[in-house]
Each structure stands twice: as C-alpha cells, then as structure tokens.
C-alpha distance (Angstrom), angle and dihedral (degrees) to the residues before:
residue distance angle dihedral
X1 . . .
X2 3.45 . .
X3 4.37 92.3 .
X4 3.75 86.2 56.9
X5 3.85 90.5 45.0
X6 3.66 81.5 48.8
X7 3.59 97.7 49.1
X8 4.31 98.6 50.9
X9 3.80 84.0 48.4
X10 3.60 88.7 59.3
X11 4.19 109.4 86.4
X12 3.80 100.0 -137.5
X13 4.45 85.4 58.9
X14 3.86 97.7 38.5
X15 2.91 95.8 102.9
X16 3.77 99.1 56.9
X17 3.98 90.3 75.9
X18 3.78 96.0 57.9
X19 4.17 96.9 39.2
X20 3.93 103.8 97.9
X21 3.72 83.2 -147.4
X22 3.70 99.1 74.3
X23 4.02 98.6 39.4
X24 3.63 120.4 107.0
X25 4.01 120.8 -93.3
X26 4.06 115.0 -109.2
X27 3.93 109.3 -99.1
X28 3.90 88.4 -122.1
X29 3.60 94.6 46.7
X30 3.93 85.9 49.5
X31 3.46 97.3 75.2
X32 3.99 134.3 62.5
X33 3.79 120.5 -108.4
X34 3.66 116.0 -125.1
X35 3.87 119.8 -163.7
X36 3.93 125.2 -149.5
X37 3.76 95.7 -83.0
X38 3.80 95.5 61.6
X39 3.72 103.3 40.5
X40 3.73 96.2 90.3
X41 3.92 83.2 78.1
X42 3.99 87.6 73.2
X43 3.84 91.0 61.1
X44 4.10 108.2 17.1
X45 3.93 123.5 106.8
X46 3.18 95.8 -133.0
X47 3.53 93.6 62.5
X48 3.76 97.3 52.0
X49 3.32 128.7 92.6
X50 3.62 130.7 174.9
X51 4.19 121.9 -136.3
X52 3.88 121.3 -155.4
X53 4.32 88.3 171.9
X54 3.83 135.8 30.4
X55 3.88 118.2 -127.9
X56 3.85 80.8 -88.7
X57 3.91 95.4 57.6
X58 3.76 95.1 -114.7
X59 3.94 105.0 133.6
X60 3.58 114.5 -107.9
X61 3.61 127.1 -178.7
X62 4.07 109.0 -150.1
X63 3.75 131.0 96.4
X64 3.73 139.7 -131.1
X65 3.88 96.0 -91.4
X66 3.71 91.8 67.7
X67 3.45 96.1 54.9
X68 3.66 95.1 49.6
X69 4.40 81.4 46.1
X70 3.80 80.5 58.9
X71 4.15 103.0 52.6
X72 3.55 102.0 15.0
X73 4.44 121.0 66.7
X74 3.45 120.8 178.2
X75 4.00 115.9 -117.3
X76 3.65 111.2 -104.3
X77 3.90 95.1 -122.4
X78 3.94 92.2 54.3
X79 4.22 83.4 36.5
X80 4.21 84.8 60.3
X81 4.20 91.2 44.1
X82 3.83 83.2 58.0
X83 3.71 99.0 50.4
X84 3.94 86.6 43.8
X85 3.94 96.0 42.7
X86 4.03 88.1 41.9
X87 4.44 82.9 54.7
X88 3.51 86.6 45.6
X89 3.71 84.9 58.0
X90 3.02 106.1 59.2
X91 3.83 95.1 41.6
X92 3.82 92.6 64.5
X93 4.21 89.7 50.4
X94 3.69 86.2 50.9
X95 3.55 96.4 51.8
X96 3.67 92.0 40.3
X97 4.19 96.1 47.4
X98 4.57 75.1 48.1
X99 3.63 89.2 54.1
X100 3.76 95.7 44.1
X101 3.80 90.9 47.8
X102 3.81 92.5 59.6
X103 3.57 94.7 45.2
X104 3.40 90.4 54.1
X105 3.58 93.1 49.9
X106 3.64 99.5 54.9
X107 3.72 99.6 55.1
C-alpha cells in the first residue's frame, strides 16, 4: 500500500485519485442483473458444465455454475419470488404428506 500511497503523492499521478475513470467499480454494480426468466441457468443441467483444465491447461476443479455465481446476481425482486415460491414449496408437500397420512389412515 504504501507504493501506491507513494505514487498519488507524486504530482505527475495526482490526478489519478480524483479521475472517476480510474476508481474501482461498486461490488453491486459489478455484477449482471438477471430477471426471473433467466435464473433457471443458476440451477439447470444444461447449463452446467464441468472443467478439469483452465484455458491455460493447468487443472482446475470448478464448474460452469460458479462462474456464472461470479458475473451474474439475481435481481432482488425475482430474489424475493424465489424465497416466496421456494415457501410455497414446501406448503404444497406438507399438505400433500397431510393428505397421504389420512388416506392411509382410513384404510
């Protein structure tokens, strides 16, 4: 830190610090928003692909998913629609393991 320090002290680079330019990008600006019809590509097969080597050849163990983890974020109103579809879930297997249960009980 302190050759960077060193280098926005130094006149001919001052002006490096104030140049929006240069700064660094927001982490939630970095990434891609995804609405509701795209975010099956986070969890769908065909999507996925599994590397053994980088472009580079070096082996790498890490598939496709994470990368798109890395670029791509979910907007938060299609986020909320998957918490509440994910509730609305499990709702239906509970009332469906209910609905077995009593069937079961009667015969």
């Amino acid at each position: 830190m302190s050759s960077q320090e060193e280098i926005l002290s130094d006149g001919r680079f001052s002006c490096i610090a104030r140049d929006p330019r240069f700064w660094e990008m927001p982490e939630k600006e970095r990434k891609v928003k995804i609405d509701k019809r795209f975010r099956a590509m986070f969890h769908d097969k065909k999507f996925k692909l599994k590397y053994t080597v980088d472009k580079r050849g070096r082996p790498v163990n890490y598939t496709s998913t994470e990368n798109l983890r890395k670029f791509y974020a979910l907007s938060e109103s299609d986020s909320d629609l998957s918490e509440g579809d994910s509730k609305e879930l499990t709702v239906k297997k509970k009332k469906k393991k209910k609905a077995k249960g009593k069937g079961e009980a009667d015969s």
